[in-house]
C-alpha positions in Angstrom: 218.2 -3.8 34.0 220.3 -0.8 35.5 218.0 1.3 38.7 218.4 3.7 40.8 218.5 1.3 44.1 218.2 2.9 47.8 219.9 1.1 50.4 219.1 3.3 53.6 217.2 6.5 54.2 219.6 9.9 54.2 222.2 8.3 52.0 222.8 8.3 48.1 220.7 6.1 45.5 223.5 3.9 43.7 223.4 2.9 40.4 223.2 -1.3 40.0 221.6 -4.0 37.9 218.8 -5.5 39.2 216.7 -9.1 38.4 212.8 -8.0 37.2 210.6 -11.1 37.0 208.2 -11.8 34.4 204.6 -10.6 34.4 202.3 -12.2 36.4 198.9 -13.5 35.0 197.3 -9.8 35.5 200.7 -7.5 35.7 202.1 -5.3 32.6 205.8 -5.2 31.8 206.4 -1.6 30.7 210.0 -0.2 29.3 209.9 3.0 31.1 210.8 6.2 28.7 210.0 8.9 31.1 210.1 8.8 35.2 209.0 12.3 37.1 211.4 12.9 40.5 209.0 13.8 42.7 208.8 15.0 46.5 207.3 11.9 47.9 210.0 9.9 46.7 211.5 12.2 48.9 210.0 11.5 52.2 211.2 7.7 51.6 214.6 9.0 51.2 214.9 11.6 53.6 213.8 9.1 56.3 210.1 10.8 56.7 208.5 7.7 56.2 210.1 4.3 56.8 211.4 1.7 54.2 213.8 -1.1 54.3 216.5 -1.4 51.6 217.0 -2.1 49.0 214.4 -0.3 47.0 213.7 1.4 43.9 211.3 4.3 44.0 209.9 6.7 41.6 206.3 6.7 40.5 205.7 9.3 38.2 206.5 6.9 35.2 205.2 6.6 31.6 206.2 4.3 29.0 205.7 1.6 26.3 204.3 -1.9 27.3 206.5 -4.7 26.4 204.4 -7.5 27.6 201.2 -8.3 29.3 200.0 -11.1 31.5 197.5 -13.4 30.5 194.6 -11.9 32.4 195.4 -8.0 31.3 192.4 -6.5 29.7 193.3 -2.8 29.9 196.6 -2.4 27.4 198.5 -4.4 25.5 202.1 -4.6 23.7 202.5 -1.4 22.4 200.7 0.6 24.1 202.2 4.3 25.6 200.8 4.2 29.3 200.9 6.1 32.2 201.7 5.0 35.8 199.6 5.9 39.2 200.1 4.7 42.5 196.5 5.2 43.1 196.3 1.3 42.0 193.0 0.0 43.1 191.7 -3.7 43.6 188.1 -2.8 42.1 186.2 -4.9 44.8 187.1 -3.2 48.8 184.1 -0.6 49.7 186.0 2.6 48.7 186.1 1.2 45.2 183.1 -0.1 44.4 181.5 3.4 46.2 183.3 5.3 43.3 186.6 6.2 45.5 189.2 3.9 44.1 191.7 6.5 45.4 191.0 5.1 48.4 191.7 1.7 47.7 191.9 -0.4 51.0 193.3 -3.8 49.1 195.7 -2.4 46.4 196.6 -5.1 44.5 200.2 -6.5 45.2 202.2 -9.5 44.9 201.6 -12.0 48.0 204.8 -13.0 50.3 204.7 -16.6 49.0 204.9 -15.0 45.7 208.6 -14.6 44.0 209.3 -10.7 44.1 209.3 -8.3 41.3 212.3 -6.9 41.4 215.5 -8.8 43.4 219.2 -8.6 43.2 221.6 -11.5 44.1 218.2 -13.5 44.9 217.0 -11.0 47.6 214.0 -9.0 47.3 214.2 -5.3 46.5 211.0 -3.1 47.7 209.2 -1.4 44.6 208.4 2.0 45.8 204.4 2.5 45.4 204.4 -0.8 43.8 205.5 0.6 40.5 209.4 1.1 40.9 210.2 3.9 38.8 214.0 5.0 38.8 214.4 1.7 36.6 214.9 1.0 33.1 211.5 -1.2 33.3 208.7 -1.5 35.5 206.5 -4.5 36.5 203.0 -3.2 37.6 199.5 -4.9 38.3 197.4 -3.8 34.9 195.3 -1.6 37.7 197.9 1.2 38.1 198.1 1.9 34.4 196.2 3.8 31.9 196.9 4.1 28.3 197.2 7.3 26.4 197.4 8.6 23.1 200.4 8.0 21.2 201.0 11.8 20.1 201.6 12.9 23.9 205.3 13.2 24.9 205.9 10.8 27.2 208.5 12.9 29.3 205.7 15.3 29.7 202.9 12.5 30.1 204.7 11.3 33.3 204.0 14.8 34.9 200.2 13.3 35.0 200.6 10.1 36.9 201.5 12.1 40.3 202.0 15.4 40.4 199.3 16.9 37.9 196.5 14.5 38.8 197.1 15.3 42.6 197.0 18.8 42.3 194.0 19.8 39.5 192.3 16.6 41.5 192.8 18.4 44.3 190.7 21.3 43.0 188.6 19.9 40.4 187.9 16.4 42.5 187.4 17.5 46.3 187.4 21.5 46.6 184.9 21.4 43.5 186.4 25.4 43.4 183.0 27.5 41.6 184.0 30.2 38.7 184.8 33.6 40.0 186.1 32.4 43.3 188.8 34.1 45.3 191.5 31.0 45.8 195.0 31.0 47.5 197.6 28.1 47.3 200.4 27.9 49.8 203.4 25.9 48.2 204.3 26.4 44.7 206.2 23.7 43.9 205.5 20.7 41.7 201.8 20.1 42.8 201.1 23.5 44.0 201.7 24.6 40.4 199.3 22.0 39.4 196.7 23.6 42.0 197.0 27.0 40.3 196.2 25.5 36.9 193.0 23.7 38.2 192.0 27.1 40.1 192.4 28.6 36.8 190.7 26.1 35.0 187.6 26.1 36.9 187.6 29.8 36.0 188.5 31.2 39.7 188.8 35.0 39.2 191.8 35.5 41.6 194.7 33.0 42.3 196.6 34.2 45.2 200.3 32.2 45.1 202.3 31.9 48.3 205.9 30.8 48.7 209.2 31.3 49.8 211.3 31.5 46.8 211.2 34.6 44.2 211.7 31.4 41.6 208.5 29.8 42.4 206.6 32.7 42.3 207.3 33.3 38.7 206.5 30.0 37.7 203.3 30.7 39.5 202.4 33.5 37.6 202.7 31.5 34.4 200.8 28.8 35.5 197.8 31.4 36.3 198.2 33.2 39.6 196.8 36.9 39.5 199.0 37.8 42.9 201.9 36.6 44.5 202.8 36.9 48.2 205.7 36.0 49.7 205.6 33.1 52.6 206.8 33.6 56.0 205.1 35.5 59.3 203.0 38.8 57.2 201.7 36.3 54.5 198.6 35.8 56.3 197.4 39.5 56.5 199.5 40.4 52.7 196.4 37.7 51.7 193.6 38.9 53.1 194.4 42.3 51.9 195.1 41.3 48.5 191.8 39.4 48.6 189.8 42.1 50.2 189.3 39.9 53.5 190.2 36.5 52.5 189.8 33.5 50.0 187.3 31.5 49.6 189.2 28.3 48.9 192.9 27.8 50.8 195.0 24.6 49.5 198.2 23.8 51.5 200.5 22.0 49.6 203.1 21.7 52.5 202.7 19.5 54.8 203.6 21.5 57.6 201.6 22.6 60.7 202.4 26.1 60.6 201.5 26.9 57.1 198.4 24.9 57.4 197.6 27.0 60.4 198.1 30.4 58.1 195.8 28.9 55.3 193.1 28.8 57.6 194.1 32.3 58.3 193.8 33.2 54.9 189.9 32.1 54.5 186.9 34.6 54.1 184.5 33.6 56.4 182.3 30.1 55.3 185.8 29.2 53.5 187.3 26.0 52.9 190.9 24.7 53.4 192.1 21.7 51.3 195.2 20.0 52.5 197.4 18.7 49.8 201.0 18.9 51.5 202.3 15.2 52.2 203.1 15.6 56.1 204.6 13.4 58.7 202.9 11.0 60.5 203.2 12.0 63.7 202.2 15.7 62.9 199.3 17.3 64.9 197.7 20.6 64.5 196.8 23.6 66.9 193.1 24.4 66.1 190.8 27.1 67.1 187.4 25.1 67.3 185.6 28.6 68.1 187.1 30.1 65.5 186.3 27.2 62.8 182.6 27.0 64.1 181.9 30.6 64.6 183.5 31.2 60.5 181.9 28.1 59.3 185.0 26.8 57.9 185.3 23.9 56.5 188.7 21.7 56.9 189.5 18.5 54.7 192.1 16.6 53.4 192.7 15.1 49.8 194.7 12.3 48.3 195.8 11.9 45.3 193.4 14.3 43.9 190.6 12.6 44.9 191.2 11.4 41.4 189.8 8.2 39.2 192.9 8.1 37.1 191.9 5.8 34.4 189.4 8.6 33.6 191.2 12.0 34.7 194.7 11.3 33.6 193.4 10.9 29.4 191.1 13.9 30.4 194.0 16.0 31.4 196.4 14.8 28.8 193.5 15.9 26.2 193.4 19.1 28.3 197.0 19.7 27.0 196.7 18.5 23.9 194.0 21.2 23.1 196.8 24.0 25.2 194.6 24.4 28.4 196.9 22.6 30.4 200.5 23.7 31.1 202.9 21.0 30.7 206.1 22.0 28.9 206.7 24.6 31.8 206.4 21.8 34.9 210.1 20.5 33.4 212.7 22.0 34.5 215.2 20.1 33.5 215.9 16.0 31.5 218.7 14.1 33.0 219.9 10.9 32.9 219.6 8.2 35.6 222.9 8.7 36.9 221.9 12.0 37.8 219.3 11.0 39.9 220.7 12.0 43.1 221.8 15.4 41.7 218.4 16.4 41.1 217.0 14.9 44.5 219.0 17.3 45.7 217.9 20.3 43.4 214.0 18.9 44.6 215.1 20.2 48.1 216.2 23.4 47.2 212.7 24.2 45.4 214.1 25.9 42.7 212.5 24.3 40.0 209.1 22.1 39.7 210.1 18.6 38.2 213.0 16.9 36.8 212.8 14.3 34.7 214.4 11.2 33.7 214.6 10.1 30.3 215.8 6.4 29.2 
């Protein structure tokens, strides 16, 4: 099959055939019609977070099963499915407490085990253990959830990361309350899926934050009341437009001087959620007094906090029914041989998702 095969961080993907194996007794062979390019995949690439080459990443994938392993249960030949890489074992305490997110044993093939994917007999990493910048994927039946048949796929990719990440974020863990003052700082891909949960859950002001004019836009459409733009005055530009602050903050960064302004931005007895993928070795400067004294509360979220096997056919339903904004998240289809193009375009921020279509 032709991918979309990283050799070393900071350099191009190249196109090349690689070897996929055959499903294991309890993985799904899936012909992928639709593979999101989003920012994490980007932290791989950009040398943010270490791999080894060659891999193949992309994770935002939906498509049609092919075949099934004996042991599958969940879908079967046929079947349009959507990709997670919040794959979860089922047996490790966060799951069996309800927080599969969480997963501390995600299911994966063992070293003695013959690899996935391979090319001239030498093992090829699959990004998040699903591989998506490939004409197929092999994935344990645990990171996939069937869908109906009458959602576009290109558009039903958009759940499997960067939707289900950002209305988890608000629906899941900030549990946002109707008629709530709420401010999102980054409105790219999962940002945008922030200010649809806030508006969702019937928050009565959506304050949008960013650097580019572009984003801003798309942030209106997607349900922000207000727009500010980032950089050094977006803190107080905030609390006047909310009349002295929000009551929910999301950063959906990653960086330490953003996440310092959204804590900035809160109303006193606010709550920040961070979203924003940052580096590992990231620390933040904190005022203790200044959390305790304003009761503020600080958390972190992953993947949306989100059971995908139940949110992702909830939020597919939610755009089938035209609550839910997909169509507007694409901005543009390309081939896989632009892959790189667009990586590059992800950078720049000037539009919220490409997508690849086999």
């Amino acid at each position: 099959m032709k991918a979309a095969v990283a050799h070393q961080p900071r350099a191009p993907m190249s196109i090349e055939d690689v070897d996929i194996d055959l499903p294991a007794d309890d993985e799904v062979l899936v012909r992928v019609v639709a593979s999101g390019i989003c920012h994490s995949d980007l932290h791989y690439l950009n040398g943010d977070l270490p791999f080894s080459g060659p891999a193949v990443f992309g994770h935002e994938v939906a498509g049609i099963v092919e075949a099934v392993g004996s042991d599958v249960t969940t879908v079967r030949p046929g079947d349009h499915v959507v990709a997670c890489a919040s794959g979860f074992c089922g047996h490790c305490t966060p799951c069996v407490s309800g927080r599969n997110h969480l997963c501390a044993d995600k299911p994966r093939r063992g070293a003695e085990s013959r690899p996935r994917l391979s090319m001239r007999s030498q093992p090829v990493m699959q990004g998040m253990q699903i591989g998506g910048f490939a004409e197929m994927a092999l994935v344990h039946q645990n990171y996939l959830v069937a869908v109906d048949r009458d959602l576009p796929l290109d558009r039903a990719a958009l759940l499997g990361c960067g939707v289900v990440t950002g209305l988890g974020a608000v629906i899941n863990r900030a549990q946002v309350l109707p008629g709530s003052k709420v401010v999102v700082v980054g409105c790219g891909g999962v940002g945008l899926n922030v200010i649809q949960g806030a508006r969702i859950s019937g928050a009565s002001q959506i304050v949008a934050v960013d650097l580019a004019s572009a984003k801003l836009e798309l942030a209106r459409k997607m349900g922000a009341t207000d727009v500010v733009a980032g950089g050094p005055d977006a803190v107080d530009l905030v609390r006047q437009v909310t009349g002295g602050g929000a009551d929910y903050a999301f950063e959906v960064i990653g960086r330490a001087e953003t996440i310092v302004q959204s804590i900035d931005m809160l109303a006193r007895g606010g709550q920040l959620t961070m979203v924003g993928a940052s580096r590992p070795d990231m620390t933040l400067p904190l005022s203790a007094f200044k959390t305790v004294a304003n009761e503020l509360r600080i958390q972190g979220v992953i993947m949306g906090a989100s059971p995908f096997v139940r949110d992702i056919p909830r939020f597919a339903e939610m755009y089938m029914r035209g609550q839910l904004d997909l169509d507007g998240l694409i901005g543009e289809r390309i081939s896989l041989y632009e892959v790189n193009t667009a990586m590059e375009i992800l950078k720049t921020g000037l539009q919220a998702r490409s997508v690849i279509l086999f």
